[in-house]
VEXLUM-895611 format. One record per residue (C-alpha): residue in one letter; x, y, z. Coordinates in steps of 0.5 Angstrom, whole numbers, padded with zeros to 4 digits, always signed. Each point is the difference from the previous one (the first is absolute). Example, Ala and Ser with C-alpha at 12.3 -4.5 7.8 and 13.67 -1.06 7.14 Angstrom:
BEGIN
A+0025-0009+0016S+0002+0007-0002
This chain:
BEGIN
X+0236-0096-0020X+0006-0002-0004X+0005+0003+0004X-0004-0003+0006X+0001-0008-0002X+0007+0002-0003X+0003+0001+0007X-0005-0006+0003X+0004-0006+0002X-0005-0005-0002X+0000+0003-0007X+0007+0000-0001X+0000-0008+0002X-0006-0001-0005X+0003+0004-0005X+0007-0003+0000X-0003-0008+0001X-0005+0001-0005X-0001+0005-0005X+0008+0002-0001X+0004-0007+0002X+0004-0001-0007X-0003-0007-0002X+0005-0005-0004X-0004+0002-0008X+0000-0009-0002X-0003-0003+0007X-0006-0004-0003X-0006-0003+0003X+0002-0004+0005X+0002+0007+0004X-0008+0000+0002X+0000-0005+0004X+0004+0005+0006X-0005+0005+0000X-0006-0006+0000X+0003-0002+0006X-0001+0007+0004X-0007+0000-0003X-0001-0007+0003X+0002+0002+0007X-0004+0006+0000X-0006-0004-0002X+0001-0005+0005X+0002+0005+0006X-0006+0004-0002X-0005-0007+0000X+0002-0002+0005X+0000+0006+0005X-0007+0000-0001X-0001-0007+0000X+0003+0001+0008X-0006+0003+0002X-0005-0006-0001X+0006-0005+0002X+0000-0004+0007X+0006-0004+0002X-0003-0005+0004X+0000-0007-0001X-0007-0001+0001X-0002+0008-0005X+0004-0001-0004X-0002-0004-0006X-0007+0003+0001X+0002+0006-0001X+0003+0000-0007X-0007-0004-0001X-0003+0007+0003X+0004+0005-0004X-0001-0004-0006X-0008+0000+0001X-0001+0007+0005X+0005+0004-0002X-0001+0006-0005X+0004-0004-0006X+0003-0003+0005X+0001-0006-0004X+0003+0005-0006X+0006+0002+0005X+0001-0007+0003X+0000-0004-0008X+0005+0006-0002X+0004-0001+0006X+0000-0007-0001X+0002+0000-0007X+0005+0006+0000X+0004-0004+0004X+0000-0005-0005X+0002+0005-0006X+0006+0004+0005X+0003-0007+0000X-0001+0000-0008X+0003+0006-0001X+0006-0001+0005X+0002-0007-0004X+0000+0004-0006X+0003+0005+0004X+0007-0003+0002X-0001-0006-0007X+0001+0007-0004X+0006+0002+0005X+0004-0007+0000X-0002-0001-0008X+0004+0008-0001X+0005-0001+0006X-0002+0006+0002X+0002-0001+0007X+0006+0002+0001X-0002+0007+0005X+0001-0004+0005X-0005+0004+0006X-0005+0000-0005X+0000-0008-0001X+0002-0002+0008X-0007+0005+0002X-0005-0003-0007X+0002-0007+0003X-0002+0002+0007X-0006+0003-0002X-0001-0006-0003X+0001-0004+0005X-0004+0004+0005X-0006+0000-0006X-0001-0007+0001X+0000+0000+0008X-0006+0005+0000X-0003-0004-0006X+0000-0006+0005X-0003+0002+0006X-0004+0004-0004X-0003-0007-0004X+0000-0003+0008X-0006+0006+0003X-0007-0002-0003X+0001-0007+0004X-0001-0005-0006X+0002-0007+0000X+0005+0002-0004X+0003+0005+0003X+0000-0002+0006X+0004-0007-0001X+0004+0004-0005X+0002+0004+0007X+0001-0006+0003X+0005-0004-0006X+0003+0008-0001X+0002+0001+0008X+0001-0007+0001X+0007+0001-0004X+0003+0004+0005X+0001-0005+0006X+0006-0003-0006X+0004+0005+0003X+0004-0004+0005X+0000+0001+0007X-0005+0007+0000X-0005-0002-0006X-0005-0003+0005X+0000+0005+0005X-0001+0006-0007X-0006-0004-0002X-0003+0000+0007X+0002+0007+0001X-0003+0002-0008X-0006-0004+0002X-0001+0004+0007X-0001-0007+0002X+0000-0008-0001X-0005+0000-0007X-0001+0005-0004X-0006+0003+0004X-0003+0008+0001X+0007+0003+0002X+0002-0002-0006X-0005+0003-0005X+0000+0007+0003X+0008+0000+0000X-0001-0002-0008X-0005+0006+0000X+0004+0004+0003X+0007-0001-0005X-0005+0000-0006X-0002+0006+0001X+0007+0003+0002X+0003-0003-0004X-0002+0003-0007X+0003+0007+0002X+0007-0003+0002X+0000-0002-0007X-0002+0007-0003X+0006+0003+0004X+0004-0005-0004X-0003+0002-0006X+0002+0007+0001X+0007-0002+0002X+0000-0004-0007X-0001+0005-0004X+0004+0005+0003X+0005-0005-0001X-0002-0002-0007X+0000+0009-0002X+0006+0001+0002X+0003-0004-0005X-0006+0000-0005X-0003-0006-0003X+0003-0005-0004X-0001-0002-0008X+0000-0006-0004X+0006+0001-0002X+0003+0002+0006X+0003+0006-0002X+0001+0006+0005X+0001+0005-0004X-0004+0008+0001X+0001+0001-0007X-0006-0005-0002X-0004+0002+0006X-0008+0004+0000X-0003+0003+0005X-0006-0005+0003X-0006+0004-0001X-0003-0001-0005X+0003-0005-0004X+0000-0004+0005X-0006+0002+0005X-0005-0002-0006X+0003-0007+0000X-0001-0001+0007X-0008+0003-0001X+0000-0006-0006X+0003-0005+0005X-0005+0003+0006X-0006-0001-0005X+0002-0008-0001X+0001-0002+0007X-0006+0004+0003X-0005-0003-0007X+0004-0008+0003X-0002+0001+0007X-0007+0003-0002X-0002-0007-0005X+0003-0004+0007X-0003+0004+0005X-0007+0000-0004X+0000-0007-0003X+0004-0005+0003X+0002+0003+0007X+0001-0007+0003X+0004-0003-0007X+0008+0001+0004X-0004-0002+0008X-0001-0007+0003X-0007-0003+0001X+0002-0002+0007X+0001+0007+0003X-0008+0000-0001X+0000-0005+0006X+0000+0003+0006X+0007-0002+0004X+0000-0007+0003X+0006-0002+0005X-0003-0006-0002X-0002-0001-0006X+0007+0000-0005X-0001+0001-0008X+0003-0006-0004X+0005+0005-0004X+0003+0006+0003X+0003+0005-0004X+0001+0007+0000X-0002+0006-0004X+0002-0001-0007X+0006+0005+0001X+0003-0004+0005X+0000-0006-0004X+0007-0001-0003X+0003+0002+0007X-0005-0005+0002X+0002-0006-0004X+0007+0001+0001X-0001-0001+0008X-0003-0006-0002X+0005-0003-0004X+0005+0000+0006X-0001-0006+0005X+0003+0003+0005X-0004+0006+0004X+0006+0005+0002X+0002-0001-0007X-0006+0000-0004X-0002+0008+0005X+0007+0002-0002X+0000-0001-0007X-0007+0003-0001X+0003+0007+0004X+0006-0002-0005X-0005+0000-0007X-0002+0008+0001X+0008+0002+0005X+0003-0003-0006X-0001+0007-0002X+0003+0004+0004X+0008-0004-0002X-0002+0002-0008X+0004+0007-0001X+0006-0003+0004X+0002-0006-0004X-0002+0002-0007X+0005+0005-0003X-0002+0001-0007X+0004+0004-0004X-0007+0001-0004X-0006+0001+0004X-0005-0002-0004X-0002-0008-0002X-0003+0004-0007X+0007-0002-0003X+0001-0007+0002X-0004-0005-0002X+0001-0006+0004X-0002+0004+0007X-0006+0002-0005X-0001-0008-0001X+0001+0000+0007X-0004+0005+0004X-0006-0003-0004X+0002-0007+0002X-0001+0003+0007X-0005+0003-0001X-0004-0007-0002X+0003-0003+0006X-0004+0006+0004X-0006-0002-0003X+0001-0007+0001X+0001+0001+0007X-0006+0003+0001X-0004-0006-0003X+0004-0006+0004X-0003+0005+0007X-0006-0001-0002X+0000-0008-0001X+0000-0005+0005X+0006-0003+0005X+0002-0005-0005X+0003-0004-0006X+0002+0003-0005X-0002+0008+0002X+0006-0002+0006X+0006-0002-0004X-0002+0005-0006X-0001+0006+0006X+0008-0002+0002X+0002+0000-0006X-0003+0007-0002X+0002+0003+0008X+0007-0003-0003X+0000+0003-0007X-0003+0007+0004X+0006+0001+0005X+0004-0002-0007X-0002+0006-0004X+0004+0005+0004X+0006-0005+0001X+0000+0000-0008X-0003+0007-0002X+0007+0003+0002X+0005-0005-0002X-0003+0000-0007X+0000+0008+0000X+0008+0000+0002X+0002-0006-0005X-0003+0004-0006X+0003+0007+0003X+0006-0003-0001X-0001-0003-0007X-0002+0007-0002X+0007+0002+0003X+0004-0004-0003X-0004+0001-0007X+0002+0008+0001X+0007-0002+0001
């Protein structure tokens, strides 16, 4: 038996991406947050095949169909309230997820960054078409604002709007494609995934203090799976509270409406996870500017390995981007707030002056990095 899963392939793959990886022996806590992603995403395809099966992509069916889920379906209402707030704690964990890799410089293995920020990216298009499919009020209108930015694109965006739509208003043929690529989508980003740990294995994962020497490297298991079991046990102990006790604490109350073309709610928003990118949207008053500068929120990253050369990596060392990522991080959270308010003074100057301060972080993050490298130099000297 033991030679039998020696000589098998998926064996050999477990054993060399799981048991006997060597593992920096000084990665922290903030080093869970990888593999809470992977349960996240198993989590949300597993909930919502099932979910698939009960789910209509009619316009007129598919409101009452969650209803019937909820109601009729053997603890159909358990998968639907995972399904809904597993989406909430996958963008959690991937904010952590990239804050602990911008806060240690850990970016610098190229494709493994360029295919994260993809994920990410691709992450956020299957969340909102997937917040469109129960044809609430607020998905619906959601919808509507989200693929309405498209017709900025000159010359083409009216006629790529029309063709996402299937016709000249969000209608039937627009629900089934979002269904469609809801459900495909989750796998294309499974692939990446792969793709993103065969290239992060290669190197082997970053630490603190941005070492790479294999002199202070352990094998992964143990040490490390039971640090994972731990960081399992606390995101399945969050989304059960949530899921059990408040499963409606991060929805919106309009989406207990049916969706009417005829009826527009007071206050459009988005989930909350969208809410800085779509304050940063709003805060430029020109429509093709403003859909550019909410893709640049999240594409920024891909230029972050190329332009930020540090002779040190990690930002544990220099206490001014340490002040600074933290600065950051509160005009995140800020962001957030301003997309939850209302379209007028003072939220729409506070939110230009925080879409500014945003796009500052990663124009200043690395000039300030390069000024103290070289007062390091100079000290040595």
């Amino acid at each position: 038996m033991k030679n039998f899963l020696k000589n098998n392939i998926i064996y050999k793959i477990i054993n060399s991406t799981l048991i006997t990886l060597p593992t920096p022996i000084n990665i922290n806590l903030w080093w869970n947050f990888g593999s809470l992603l992977g349960i996240c995403l198993i989590i949300q395809i597993v909930t919502g095949l099932f979910l698939s099966f009960h789910y209509c992509p009619n316009i007129n069916l598919a409101f009452n169909s969650i209803v019937h889920m909820n109601h009729n379906m053997n603890y159909g209402w358990l998968i639907h309230y995972l399904h809904m707030n597993g989406a909430s704690m996958f963008f959690f964990c991937i904010y952590f997820h990239v804050g602990r890799n911008i806060y240690y410089s850990t970016y610098f293995n190229k494709i493994t960054w360029m295919i994260g920020v993809t994920i990410i990216l691709l992450l956020m298009a299957t969340a909102f078409i997937g917040y469109v499919l129960p044809w609430g009020q607020m998905s619906f209108w959601g919808a509507t604002v989200i693929t309405n930015l498209v017709s900025a694109i000159p010359y083409i965006g009216n006629m790529i709007v029309e063709w996402l739509w299937g016709g000249f208003s969000i209608n039937n043929a627009t629900l089934n494609r979002f269904y469609s690529f809801h459900f495909i989508l989750p796998f294309v980003i499974l692939f990446m995934v792969i793709m993103h740990l065969v290239y992060l294995h290669e190197k082997g994962s970053s630490n603190p203090m941005g070492l790479n020497s294999n002199i202070l490297k352990i094998p992964f298991h143990n040490f490390f799976s039971i640090k994972d079991i731990m960081g399992f046990n606390l995101l399945f102990l969050i989304l059960s509270m949530l899921t059990l006790m408040n499963p409606f604490l991060l929805g919106d109350p309009e989406n207990f409406i049916m969706a009417n073309p005829l009826v527009t709610p007071v206050h459009i928003q988005p989930e909350w996870y969208f809410l800085f990118a779509y304050a940063i949207l709003r805060s430029i008053p020109n429509k093709l500017g403003g859909v550019i500068a909410l893709f640049l929120s999240i594409a920024i990253l891909y230029i972050m390995p190329f332009y930020n050369m540090n002779k040190i990596q990690s930002n544990k060392f220099y206490l001014l981007n340490k002040n600074l990522f933290w600065i950051f991080v509160n005009i995140f959270i800020l962001l957030t707030w301003i997309g939850m308010m209302p379209v007028e003074d003072p939220f729409i100057m506070t939110g230009q002056m925080l879409t500014m301060l945003y796009f500052c972080y990663y124009i200043l993050n690395p000039l300030i990095h390069n000024i103290q490298d070289l007062k390091l130099f100079n000290m040595n000297n």
